[in-house]
C-alpha positions in Angstrom: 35.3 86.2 54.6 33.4 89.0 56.3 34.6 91.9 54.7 36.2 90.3 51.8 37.1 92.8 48.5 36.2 90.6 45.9 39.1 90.6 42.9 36.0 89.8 40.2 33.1 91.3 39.1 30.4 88.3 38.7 28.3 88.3 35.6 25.2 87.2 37.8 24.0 88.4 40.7 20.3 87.5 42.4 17.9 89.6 44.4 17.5 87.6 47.6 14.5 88.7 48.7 13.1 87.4 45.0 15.1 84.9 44.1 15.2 83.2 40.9 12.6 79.9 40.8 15.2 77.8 39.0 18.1 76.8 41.1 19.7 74.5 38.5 20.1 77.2 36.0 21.7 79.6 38.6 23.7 76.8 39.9 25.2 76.9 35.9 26.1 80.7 35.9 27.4 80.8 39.0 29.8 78.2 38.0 29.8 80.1 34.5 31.3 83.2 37.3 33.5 80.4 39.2 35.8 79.5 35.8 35.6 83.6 34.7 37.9 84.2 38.0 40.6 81.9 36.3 41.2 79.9 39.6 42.4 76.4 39.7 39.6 73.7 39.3 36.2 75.8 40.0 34.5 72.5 40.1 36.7 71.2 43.2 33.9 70.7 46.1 34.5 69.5 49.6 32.6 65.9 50.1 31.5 64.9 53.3 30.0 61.7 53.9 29.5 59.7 57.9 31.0 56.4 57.9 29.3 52.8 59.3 30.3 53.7 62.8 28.8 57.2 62.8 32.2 59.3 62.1 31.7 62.2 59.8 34.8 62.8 57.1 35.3 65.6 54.3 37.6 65.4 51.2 38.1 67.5 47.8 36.1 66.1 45.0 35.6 67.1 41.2 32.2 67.8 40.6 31.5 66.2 36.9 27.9 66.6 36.3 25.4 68.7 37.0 21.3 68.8 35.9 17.8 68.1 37.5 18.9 64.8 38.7 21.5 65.8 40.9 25.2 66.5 41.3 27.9 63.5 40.1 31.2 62.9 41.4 33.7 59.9 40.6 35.3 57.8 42.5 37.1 54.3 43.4 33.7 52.8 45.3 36.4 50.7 48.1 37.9 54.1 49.1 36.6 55.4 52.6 34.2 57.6 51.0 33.0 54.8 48.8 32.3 52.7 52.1 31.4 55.6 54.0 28.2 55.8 50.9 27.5 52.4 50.2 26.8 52.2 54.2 25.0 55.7 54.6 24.1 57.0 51.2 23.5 60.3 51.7 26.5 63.2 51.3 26.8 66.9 51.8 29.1 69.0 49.1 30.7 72.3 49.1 31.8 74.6 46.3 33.8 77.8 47.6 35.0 80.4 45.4 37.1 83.0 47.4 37.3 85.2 44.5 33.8 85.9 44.5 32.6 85.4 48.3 30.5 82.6 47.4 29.5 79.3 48.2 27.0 76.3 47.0 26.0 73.9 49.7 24.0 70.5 48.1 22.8 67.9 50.2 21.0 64.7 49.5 20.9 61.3 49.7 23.4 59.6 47.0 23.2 56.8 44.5 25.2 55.1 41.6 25.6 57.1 38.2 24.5 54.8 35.5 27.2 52.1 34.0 27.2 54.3 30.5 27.7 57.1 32.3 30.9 55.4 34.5 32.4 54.2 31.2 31.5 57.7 29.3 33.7 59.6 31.9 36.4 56.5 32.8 37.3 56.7 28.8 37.5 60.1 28.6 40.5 60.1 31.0 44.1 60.0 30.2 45.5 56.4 29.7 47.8 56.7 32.7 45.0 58.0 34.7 42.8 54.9 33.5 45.9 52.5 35.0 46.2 54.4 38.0 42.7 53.4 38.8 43.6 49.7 38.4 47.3 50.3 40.5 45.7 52.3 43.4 44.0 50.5 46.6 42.6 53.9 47.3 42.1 54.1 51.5 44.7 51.6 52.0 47.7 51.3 54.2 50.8 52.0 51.3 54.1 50.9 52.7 56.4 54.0 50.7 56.2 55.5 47.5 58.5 52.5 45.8 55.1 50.5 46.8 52.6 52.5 44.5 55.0 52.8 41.7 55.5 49.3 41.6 52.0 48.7 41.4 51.6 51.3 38.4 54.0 49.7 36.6 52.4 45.8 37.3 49.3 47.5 35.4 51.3 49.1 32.8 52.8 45.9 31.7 49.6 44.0 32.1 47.2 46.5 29.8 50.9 47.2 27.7 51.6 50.3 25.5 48.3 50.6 23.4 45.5 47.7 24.9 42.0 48.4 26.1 42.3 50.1 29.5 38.9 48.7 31.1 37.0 50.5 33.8 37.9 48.6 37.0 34.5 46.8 38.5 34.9 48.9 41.5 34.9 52.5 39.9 31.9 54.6 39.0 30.2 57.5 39.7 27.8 58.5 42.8 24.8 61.2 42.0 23.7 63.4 45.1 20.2 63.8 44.8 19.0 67.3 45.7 17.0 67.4 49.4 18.4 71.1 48.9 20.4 73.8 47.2 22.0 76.5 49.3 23.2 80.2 47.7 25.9 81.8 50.0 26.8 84.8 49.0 29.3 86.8 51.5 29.2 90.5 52.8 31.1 92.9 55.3 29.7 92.4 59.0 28.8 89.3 58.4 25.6 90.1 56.6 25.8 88.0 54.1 23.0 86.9 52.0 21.2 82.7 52.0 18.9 81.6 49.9 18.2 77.9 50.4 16.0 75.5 47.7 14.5 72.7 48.2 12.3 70.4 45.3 8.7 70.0 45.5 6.5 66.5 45.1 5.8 68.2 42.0 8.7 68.2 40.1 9.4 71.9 40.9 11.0 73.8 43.9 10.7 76.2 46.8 13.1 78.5 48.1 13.6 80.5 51.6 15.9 83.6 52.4 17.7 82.5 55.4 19.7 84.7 58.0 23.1 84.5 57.7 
């Protein structure tokens, strides 16, 4: 990433020496300048949580939501992440955008997204994403793929062609509280630019150029 070319012009850029005292709204047009590069899923962040015995693990997320309260994500809660959080709840995420030498780093302790907000999103899925959910023992052992189809189709002919597809009981969303907000932005020679955030006791934040 040193002395990546980048393929797209981003519509903002930040003086790092001064940067700007709101990091949620340049957390927005940076991910305004993510889609504009056209790439696959520019909300697809890299999750990495520690699980009850201490290991550390990483996966690829959608990130869902974004304000002042934090960054939401969701999830089956009996996966390994899900255990992984309800033991430790705290996570670290990662949004890359090669296009554009850039990254976001957010880290901060995690907690459940309301139940209107789990519904709000589980609805808004497509049906046969909805009975996935219910068919998938996400983490599990999964004897072949004749196992998990099999299971899909036990949920399709339980919630039939047009029934209610509930949200399963163990399905929601997790919010990442901000402890802080970290703007990468890469350069040749490895001098890239950091600016990290962090929020105040006051409802407002701090920031602080970091070396590279």
């Amino acid at each position: 990433m040193s002395q990546l070319t980048l393929t797209v012009e981003p519509s903002c850029t930040i003086d790092f020496d001064d940067p700007p005292a709101d990091p949620i709204a340049l957390f927005r047009a940076w991910m305004r300048d993510y889609e504009a590069t056209g790439m696959p899923n520019p909300n697809a962040m890299s999750l990495a949580t520690v699980d009850p015995d201490g290991r550390p693990s990483c996966r690829i997320v959608l990130l869902k939501g974004f304000d002042e309260r934090g960054a939401v994500f969701f999830t089956n809660r009996r996966s390994r992440k899900g255990r992984a959080i309800e033991s430790n709840p705290m996570a670290t995420c990662v949004l890359h955008c090669d296009p554009l030498d850039r990254q976001v780093i957010i880290e901060g302790d995690v907690e459940h997204a309301s139940e209107k907000e789990s519904d709000d999103y589980f609805n808004s899925r497509r049906r046969e994403s909805r009975i996935g959910a219910w068919a998938s023992r996400q983490s599990e052992p999964c004897a072949d793929r004749a196992e998990l189809e099999q299971a899909y189709e036990a949920m399709q002919a339980k919630f039939g062609d047009d029934g209610p597809v509930p949200r399963p009981p163990y399905w929601g969303g997790y919010r990442v509280r901000f402890r802080s907000l970290l703007f990468w932005q890469g350069h040749s020679f490895r001098l890239h630019d950091r600016v990290i955030y962090r929020p105040t006791d006051h409802g407002g934040w701090t920031s602080q150029r970091l070396y590279p």
